[in-house]
C-alpha positions in Angstrom: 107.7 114.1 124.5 108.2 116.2 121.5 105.6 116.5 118.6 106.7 117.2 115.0 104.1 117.9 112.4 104.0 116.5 108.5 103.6 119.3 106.0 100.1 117.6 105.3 98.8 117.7 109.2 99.7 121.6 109.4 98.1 121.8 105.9 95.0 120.1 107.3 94.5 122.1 110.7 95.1 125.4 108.8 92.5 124.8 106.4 89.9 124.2 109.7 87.7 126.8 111.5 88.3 128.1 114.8 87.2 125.9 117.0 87.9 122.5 115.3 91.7 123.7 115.2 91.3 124.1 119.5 90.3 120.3 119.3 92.5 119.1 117.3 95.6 121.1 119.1 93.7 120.4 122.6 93.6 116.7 121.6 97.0 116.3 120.3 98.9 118.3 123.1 97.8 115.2 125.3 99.1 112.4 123.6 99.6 109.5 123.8 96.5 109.7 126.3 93.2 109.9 124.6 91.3 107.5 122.2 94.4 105.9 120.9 94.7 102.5 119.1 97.6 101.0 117.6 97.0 100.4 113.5 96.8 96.4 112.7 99.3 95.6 110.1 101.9 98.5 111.2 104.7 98.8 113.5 104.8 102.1 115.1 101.4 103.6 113.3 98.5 105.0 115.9 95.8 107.0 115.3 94.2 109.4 117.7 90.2 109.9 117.4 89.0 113.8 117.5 84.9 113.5 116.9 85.2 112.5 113.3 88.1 113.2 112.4 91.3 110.8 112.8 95.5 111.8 113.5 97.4 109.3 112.5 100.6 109.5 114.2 103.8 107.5 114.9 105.2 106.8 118.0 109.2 106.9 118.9 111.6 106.8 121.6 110.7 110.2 122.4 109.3 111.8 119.5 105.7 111.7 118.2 105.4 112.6 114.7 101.6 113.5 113.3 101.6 112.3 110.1 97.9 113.0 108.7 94.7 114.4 109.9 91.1 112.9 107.5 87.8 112.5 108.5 87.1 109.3 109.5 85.9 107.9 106.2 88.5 109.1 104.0 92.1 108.7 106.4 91.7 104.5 106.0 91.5 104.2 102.4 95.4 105.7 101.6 96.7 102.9 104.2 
């Protein structure tokens, strides 16, 4: 599957330290296995748990777009 990145998920992981970026890039290289659960209320919307922070991604045919990476208490409230 290919993976495209938002503007505001590449924003996100540049603005991380070191080792947080590994994570994130470890965690998202393996999709869609991991802690994945579809969003209620959305058609194609998942989001993919990394500690505490939350990808929120959609899922295609063959393409798997990351659309935004929060922390957990802040990526639910702009749904």
């Amino acid at each position: 599957m290919d993976i495209e990145y938002k503007k505001k998920a590449v924003r996100y992981i540049n603005s991380c330290d070191r080792q947080t970026k590994q994570r994130l890039k470890e965690s998202i290289s393996k999709l869609p296995l991991g802690d994945v659960s579809k969003l209620q209320g959305y058609e194609n919307e998942y989001r993919l748990r990394v500690g505490d922070l939350r990808v929120l991604f959609t899922l295609d045919k063959n393409m798997i777009t990351i659309n935004d990476i929060k922390p957990r208490g802040q990526v639910y409230k702009r749904l």
